[in-house]
C-alpha positions as CSV (number, residue, x, y, z in Angstrom):
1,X,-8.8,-11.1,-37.0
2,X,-9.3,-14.7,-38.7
3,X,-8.2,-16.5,-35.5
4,X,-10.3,-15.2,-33.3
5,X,-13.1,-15.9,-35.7
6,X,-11.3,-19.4,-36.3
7,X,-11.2,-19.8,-32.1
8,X,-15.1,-18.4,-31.6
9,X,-16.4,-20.1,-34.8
10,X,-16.8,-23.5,-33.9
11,X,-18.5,-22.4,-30.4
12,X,-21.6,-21.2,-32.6
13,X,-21.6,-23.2,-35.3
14,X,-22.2,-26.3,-32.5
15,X,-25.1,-24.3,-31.5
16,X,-26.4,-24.5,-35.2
17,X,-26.1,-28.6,-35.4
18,X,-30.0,-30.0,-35.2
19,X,-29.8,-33.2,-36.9
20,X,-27.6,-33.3,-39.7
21,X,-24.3,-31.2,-41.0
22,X,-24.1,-27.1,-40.2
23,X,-21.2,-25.1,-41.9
24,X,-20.3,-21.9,-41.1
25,X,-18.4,-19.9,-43.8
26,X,-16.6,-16.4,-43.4
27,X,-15.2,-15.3,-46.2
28,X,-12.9,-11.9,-45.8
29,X,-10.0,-10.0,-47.0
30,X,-7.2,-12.7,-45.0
31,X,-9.1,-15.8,-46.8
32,X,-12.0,-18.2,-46.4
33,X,-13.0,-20.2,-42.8
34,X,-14.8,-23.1,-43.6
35,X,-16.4,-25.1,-40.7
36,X,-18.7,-28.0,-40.8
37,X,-20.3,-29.6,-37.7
38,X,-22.1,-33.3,-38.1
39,X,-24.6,-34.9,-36.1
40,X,-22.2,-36.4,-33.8
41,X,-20.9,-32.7,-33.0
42,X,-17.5,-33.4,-34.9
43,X,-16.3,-29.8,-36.0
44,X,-13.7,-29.1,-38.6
45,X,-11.9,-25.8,-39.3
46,X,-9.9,-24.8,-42.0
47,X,-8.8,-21.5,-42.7
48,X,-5.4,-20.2,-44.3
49,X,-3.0,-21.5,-41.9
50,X,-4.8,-23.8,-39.8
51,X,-7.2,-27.2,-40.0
52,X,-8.1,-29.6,-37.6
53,X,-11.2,-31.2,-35.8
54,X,-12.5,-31.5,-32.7
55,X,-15.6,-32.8,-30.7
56,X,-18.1,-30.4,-29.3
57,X,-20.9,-31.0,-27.2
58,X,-24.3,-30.5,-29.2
59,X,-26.2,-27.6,-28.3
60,X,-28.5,-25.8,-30.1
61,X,-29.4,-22.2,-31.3
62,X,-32.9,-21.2,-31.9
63,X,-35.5,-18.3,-32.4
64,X,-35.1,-16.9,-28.7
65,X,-31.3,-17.1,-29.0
66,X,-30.5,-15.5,-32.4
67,X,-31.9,-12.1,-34.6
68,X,-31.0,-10.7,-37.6
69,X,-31.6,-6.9,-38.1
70,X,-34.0,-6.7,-35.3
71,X,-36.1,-9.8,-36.8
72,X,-36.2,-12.7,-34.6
73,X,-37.2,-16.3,-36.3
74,X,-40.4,-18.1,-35.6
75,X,-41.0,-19.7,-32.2
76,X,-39.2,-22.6,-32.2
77,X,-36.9,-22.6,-35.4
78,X,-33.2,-23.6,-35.3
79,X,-30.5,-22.3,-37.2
80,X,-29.3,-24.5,-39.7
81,X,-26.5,-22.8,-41.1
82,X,-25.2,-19.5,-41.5
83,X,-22.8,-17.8,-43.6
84,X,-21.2,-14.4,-43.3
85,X,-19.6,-12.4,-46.7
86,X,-18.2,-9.4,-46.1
87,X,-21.4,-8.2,-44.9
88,X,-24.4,-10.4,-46.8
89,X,-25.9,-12.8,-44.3
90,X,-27.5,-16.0,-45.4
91,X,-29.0,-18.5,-42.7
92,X,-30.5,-21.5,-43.0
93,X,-33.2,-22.5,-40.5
94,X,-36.0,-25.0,-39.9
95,X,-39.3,-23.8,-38.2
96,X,-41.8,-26.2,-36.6
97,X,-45.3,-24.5,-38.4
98,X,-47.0,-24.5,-41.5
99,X,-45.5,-22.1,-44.5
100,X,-48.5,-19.6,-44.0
101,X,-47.7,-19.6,-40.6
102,X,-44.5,-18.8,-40.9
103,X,-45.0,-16.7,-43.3
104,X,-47.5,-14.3,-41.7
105,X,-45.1,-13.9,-38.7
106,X,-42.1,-12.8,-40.8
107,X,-44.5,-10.2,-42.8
108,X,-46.1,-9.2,-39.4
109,X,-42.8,-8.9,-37.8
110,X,-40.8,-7.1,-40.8
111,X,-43.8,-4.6,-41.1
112,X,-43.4,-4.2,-37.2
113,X,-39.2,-3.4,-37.8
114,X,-39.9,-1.0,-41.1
115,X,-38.6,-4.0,-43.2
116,X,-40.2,-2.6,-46.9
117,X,-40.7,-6.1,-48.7
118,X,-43.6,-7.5,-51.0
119,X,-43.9,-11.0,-51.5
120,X,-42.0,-13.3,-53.8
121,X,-42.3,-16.8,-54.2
122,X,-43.5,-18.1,-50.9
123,X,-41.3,-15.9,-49.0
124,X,-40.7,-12.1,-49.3
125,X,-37.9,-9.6,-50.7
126,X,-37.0,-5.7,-50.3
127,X,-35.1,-3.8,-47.7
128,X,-33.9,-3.7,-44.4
129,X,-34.8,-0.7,-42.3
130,X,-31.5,0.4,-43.1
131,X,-32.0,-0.3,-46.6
132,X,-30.0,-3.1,-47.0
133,X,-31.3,-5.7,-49.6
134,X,-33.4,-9.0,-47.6
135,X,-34.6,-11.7,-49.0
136,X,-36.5,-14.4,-47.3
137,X,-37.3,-17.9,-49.0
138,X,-39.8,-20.6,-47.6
139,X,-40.3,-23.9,-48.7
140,X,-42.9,-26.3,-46.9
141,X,-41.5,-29.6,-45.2
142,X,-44.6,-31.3,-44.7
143,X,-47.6,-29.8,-43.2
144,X,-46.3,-28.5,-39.9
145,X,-42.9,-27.7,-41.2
146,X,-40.8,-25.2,-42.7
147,X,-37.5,-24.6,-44.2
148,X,-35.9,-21.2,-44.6
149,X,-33.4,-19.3,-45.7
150,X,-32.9,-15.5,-44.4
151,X,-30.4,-13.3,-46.7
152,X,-29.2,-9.8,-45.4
153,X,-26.7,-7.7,-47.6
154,X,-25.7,-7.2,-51.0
């Protein structure tokens, strides 16, 4: 199972590259897959068994392309990074809006998917539809930016 994630892994995780560094990191019962992208679109994997780099052309994930429980990201955001553990999701993204608006479209649009959450911090936490645990945690970047980060899982 790790080589296919080790082959398919550095396909998304080229998507994730904006400006800067992405990593994706799976970490399962055959061992830990680290990969990093930079700006330049160098990808490394290592994983038990294998390491190496290669150059991938820079393309780029955002709201329209990705969704997590049903929840897409604000119009316009890009996946920064994202990490998968044995079920808990964490992703990183930046959003091009203000915190309260990015704010009052995750509420709106967690309310709209049966999300139960109340608000913490400048983001929100409570459960999935499913009733798995979510947090979500907003910081501003300036006045028409925001940083986020999306967690899914125990």
């Amino acid at each position: 199972m790790t080589r296919y994630i080790i082959l398919l892994a550095p396909l998304a995780l080229a998507a994730c590259g904006t400006d800067g560094n992405s990593t994706i990191t799976l970490n399962g019962e055959d061992g830990n897959v680290s990969i990093v992208t930079d700006a330049d679109g160098r990808t490394t994997v290592n994983a038990p068994g294998i390491s190496g780099s290669v150059t991938l052309p820079k393309i780029s994930i955002d709201s329209a392309d990705f969704q997590v429980s049903g929840v897409k990201l604000y119009p316009g955001s890009t996946v920064r990074d994202f990490n998968l553990d044995k079920g808990r999701v964490a992703m990183s993204f930046d959003s091009p809006a203000s915190l309260d608006k990015v704010q009052a479209w995750f509420r709106d649009n967690m309310a709209a998917r049966k999300f139960k959450v109340s608000p913490q911090g400048n983001g929100f936490a409570g459960t999935t539809d499913e009733g798995d645990p979510v947090t979500l945690e907003l910081t501003p970047d300036g006045t028409d930016k925001t940083k986020g980060k999306l967690t899914i899982g125990a």
